[in-house]
DOMITOR-589948 format. One record per residue: residue in three letters; x, y, z of N, C-alpha, C in turn. Coordinates in steps of 0.2 Angstrom, whole numbers, padded with zeros to 4 digits, always signed. Layout:
REM residues N
ALAXYZXYZXYZ;...
END
This chain:
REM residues 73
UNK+0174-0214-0203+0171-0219-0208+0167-0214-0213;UNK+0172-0211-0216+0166-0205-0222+0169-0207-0229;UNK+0163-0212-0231+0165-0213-0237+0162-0212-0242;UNK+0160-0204-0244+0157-0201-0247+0154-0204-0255;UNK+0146-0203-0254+0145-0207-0258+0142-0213-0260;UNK+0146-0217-0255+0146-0225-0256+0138-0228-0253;UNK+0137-0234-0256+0132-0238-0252+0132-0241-0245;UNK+0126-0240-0243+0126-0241-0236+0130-0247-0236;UNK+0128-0254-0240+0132-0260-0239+0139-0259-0237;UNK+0142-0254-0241+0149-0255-0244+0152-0252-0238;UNK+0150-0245-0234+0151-0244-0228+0150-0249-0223;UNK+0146-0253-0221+0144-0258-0215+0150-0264-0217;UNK+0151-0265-0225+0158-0270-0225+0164-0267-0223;UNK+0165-0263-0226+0171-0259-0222+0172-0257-0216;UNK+0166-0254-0213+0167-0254-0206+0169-0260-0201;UNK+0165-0265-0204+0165-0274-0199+0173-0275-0201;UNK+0175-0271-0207+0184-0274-0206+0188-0271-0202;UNK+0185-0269-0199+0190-0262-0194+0189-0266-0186;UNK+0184-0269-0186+0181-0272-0179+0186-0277-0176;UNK+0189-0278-0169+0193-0284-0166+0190-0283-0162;UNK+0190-0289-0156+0190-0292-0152+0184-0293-0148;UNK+0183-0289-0143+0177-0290-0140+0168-0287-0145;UNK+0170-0282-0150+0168-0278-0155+0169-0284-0161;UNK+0169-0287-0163+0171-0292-0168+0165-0299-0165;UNK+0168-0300-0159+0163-0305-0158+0157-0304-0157;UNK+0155-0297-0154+0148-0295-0153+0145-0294-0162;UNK+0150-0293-0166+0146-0290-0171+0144-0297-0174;UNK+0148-0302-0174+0147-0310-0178+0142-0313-0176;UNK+0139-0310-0169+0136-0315-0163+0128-0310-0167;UNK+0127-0305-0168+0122-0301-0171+0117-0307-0179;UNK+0111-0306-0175+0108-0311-0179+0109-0309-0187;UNK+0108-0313-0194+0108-0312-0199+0104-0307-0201;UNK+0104-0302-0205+0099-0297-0207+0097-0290-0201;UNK+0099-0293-0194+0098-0286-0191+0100-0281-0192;UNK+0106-0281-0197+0106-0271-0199+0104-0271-0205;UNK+0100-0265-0205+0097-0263-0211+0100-0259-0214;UNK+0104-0254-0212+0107-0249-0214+0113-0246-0213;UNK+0118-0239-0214+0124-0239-0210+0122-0237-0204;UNK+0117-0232-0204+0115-0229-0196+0114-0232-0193;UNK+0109-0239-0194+0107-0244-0192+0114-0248-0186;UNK+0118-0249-0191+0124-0250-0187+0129-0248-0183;UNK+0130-0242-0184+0132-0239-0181+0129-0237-0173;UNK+0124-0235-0175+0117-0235-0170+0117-0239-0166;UNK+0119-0246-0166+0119-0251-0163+0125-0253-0160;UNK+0130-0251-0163+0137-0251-0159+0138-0244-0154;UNK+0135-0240-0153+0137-0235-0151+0132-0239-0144;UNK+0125-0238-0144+0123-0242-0140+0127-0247-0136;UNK+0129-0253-0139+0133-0257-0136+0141-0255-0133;UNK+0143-0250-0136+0150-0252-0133+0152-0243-0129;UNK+0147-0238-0132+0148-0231-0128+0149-0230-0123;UNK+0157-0228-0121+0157-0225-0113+0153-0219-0111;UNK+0148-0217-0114+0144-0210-0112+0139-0213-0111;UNK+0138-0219-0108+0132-0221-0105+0131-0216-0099;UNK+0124-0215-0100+0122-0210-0093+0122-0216-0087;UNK+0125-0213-0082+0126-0216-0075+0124-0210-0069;UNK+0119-0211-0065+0116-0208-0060+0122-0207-0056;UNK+0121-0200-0055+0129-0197-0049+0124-0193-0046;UNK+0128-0198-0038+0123-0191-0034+0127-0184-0033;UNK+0123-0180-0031+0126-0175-0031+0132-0174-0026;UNK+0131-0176-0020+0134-0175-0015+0145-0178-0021;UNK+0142-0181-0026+0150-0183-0024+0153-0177-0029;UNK+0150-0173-0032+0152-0167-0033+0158-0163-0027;UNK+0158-0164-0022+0161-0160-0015+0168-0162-0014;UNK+0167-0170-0018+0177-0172-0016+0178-0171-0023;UNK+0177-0165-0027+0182-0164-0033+0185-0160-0030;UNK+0192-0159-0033+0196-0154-0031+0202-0152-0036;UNK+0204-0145-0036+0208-0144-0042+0215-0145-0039;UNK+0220-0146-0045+0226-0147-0042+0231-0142-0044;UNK+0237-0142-0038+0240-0137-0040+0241-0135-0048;UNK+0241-0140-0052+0244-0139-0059+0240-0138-0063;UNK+0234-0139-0061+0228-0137-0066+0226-0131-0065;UNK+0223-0129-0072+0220-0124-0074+0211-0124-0074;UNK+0210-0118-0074+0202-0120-0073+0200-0121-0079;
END
């Protein structure tokens, strides 16, 4: 989404047209005026939808990884 230049608006419109399904409804469901900005939005999607959520791993499940024939280190 680099659209050099442009205003934050026109970024946050274009981006919302790229949005389906679960992503679409949560953005519609988002009260009027909560994004102020493109960060702002962005910022708030990444929050809500990021698979890089930190999730506590105990250590111990470190032990059952294992390489497989085919793989490379």
């Amino acid at each position: 989404m680099a659209v050099v230049g442009a205003a934050d608006s026109l970024k946050c419109k274009l981006l919302a047209g790229t949005l389906a399904d679960a992503t679409l409804r949560w953005y519609m469901n988002l009260l009027r005026f909560s994004i102020v900005s493109y960060q702002d939005m962005t910022r708030k999607l990444i929050q809500q939808f990021s698979a890089s959520r930190h999730k506590k791993v105990p250590a111990t499940n470190f032990f059952n990884v294992r390489q497989g024939h085919n793989e490379s280190l």
